[in-house]
C-alpha positions, -999 to +999 in steps of 0.1 A: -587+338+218-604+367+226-641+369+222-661+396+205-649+426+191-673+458+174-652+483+150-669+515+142-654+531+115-658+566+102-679+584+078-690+620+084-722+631+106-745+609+088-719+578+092-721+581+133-763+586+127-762+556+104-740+538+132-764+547+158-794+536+137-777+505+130-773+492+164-804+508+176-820+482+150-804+453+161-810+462+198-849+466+193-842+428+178-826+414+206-789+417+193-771+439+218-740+441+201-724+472+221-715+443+247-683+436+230-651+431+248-636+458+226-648+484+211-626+504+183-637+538+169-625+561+141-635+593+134-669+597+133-670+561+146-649+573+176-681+594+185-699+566+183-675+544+202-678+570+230-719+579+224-731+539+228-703+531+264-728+562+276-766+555+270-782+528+248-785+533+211-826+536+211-819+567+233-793+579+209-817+574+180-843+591+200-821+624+207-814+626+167-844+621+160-856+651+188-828+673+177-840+702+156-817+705+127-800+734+110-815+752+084-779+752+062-756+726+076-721+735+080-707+706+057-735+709+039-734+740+009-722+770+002-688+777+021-686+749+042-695+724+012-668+737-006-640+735+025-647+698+027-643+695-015-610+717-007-594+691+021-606+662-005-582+678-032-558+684-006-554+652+006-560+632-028-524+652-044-509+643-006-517+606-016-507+608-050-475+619-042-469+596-007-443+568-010-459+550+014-485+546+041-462+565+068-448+588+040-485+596+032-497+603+069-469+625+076-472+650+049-512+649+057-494+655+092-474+685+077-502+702+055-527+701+087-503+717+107-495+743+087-531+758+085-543+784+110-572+771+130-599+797+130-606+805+162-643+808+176-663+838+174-675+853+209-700+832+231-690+799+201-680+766+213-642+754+204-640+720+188-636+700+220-662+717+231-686+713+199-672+667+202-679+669+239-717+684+233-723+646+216-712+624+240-732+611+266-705+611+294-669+624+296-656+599+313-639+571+300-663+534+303-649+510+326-642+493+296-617+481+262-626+513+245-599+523+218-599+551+196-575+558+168-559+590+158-527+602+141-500+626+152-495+654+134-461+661+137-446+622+130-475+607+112-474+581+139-508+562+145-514+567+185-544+544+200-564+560+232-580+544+259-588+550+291-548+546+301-536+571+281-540+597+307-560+618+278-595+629+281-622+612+264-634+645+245-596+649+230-595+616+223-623+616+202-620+654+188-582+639+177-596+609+163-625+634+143-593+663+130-600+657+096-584+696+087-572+714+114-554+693+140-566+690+175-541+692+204-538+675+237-504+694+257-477+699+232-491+675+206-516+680+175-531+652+164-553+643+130-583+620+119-575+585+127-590+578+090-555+583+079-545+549+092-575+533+079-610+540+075-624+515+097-590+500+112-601+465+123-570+449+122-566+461+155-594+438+167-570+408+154-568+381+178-609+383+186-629+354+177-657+375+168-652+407+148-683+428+139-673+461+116-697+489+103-686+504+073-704+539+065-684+542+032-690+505+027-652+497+025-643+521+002-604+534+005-588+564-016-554+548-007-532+527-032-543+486-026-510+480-028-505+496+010-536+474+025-549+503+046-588+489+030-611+473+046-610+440+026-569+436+031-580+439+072-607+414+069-578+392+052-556+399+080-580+392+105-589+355+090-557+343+086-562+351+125-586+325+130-612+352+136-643+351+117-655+385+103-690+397+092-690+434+079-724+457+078-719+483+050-748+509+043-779+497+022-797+508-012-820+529+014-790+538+034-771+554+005-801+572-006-806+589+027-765+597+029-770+617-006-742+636-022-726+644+014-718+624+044-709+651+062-746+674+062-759+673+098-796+675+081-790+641+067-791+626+103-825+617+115-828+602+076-796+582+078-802+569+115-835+559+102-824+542+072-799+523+095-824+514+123-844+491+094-810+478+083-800+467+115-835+453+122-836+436+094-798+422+101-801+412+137-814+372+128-778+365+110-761+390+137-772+370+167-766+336+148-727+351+145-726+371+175-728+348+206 
């Protein structure tokens, strides 16, 4: 059996500072848990798949911490607030109305492609451009880095790594396509959330599996169609594995507020996860190594 396995799953801009702050915490400790022998990212978990196989969390902490932030955040009020409340509708009747998991991610599939991506205005960056601004490195690590994304047009989960013959930045801008779909070639892909939230079944096999939760193993899906968190920890013990999750905190929570996906709510929610993970690392070491 494989060894140890970290799963990052998604959960907006403050979910990848939370992430950060998290395994900042732990690292301060002693626990350096981005030494796993694989790594899985979704969504915003992707970014941090990709941000931590770069430069060292404390760093990472340290640039969100150093990075001024914007005055009206674009998932944060006003118009943008009310395009993320929009895709939530969107998606909730898709669900609703899905047969199935694969039924479900192919009309998400559908509806995504059938909106008109905006392009940028003059002199703005495109999306690819606005993921690879985060990441520390475009190249792929030397290393059992997977991130998860969904194609548009089949509703097929697709896994990336540094095989797939796809860029890093695509990888994780497909695995982040939470409305408009991002495409690599002649395919469009969507947010790999629409497999799972977190999905660490894929780390089955791994004697160790380590998962951060931003939305704390919460799932909009039917528990009939085991797409949550708990159904993957199942799966994953009937492995043999042994499974320890990390879901945000009272403090965390608070600093998250009404909206995950506010880019002012970083420096508080990396914070907020830098205690958590400091105050985590005795019982992450003892199940770590």
């Amino acid at each position: 059996m494989n060894s140890c396995a970290l799963v990052l799953g998604g959960g907006g801009s403050g979910g990848n500072a939370w992430e950060i702050g998290v395994l900042a915490g732990l690292e301060n400790a002693g626990v350096d848990v981005t030494d796993a022998d694989l790594i899985i990212g979704t969504s915003a978990g992707s970014t941090t798949a990709a941000q931590i196989t770069g430069a060292r969390p404390a760093q990472l902490l340290a640039d969100i911490r150093d990075t001024p932030q914007p005055t009206v955040s674009r998932g944060g009020s006003g118009a943008g607030r009310t395009h993320v409340a929009d895709q939530m509708a969107r998606t909730a009747a898709i669900i609703a109305d899905a047969h199935d998991p694969a039924d479900m991610r192919r009309r998400i599939g559908a509806a995504a492609l059938a909106l008109t991506p905006d392009a940028p205005p003059a002199g703005r960056p495109s999306w690819r451009d606005i993921v690879a601004s985060r990441l520390p490195s475009l190249e792929w690590p030397d290393r059992d880095v997977q991130i998860v994304a969904v194609d548009a047009e089949t509703g097929e989960p697709v896994v990336f790594d540094r095989r797939s013959g796809v860029d890093l930045a695509d990888a994780v801008a497909a695995s982040c396509a939470s409305g408009v779909p991002h495409r690599i070639g002649q395919r469009h892909f969507i947010d790999g959330g629409y497999r799972s939230n977190e999905n660490a079944d894929l780390a089955t096999g791994f004697e160790h599996v380590l998962v951060l939760s931003p939305f704390g193993g919460r799932f909009r899906t039917p528990a009939e169609w085991r797409m949550n968190l708990a159904a993957q920890v199942d799966t994953l013990r009937s492995a043999g594995g042994e499974v320890e999750t990390i879901f945000p905190d009272a403090d965390s929570v608070t600093a998250f507020g009404a909206n995950m996906m506010d880019l002012r709510i970083r420096p508080r929610a990396a914070q907020a996860g830098y205690h958590q993970g400091a105050a985590l690392a005795v019982q992450t070491k003892d199940f770590w190594h």
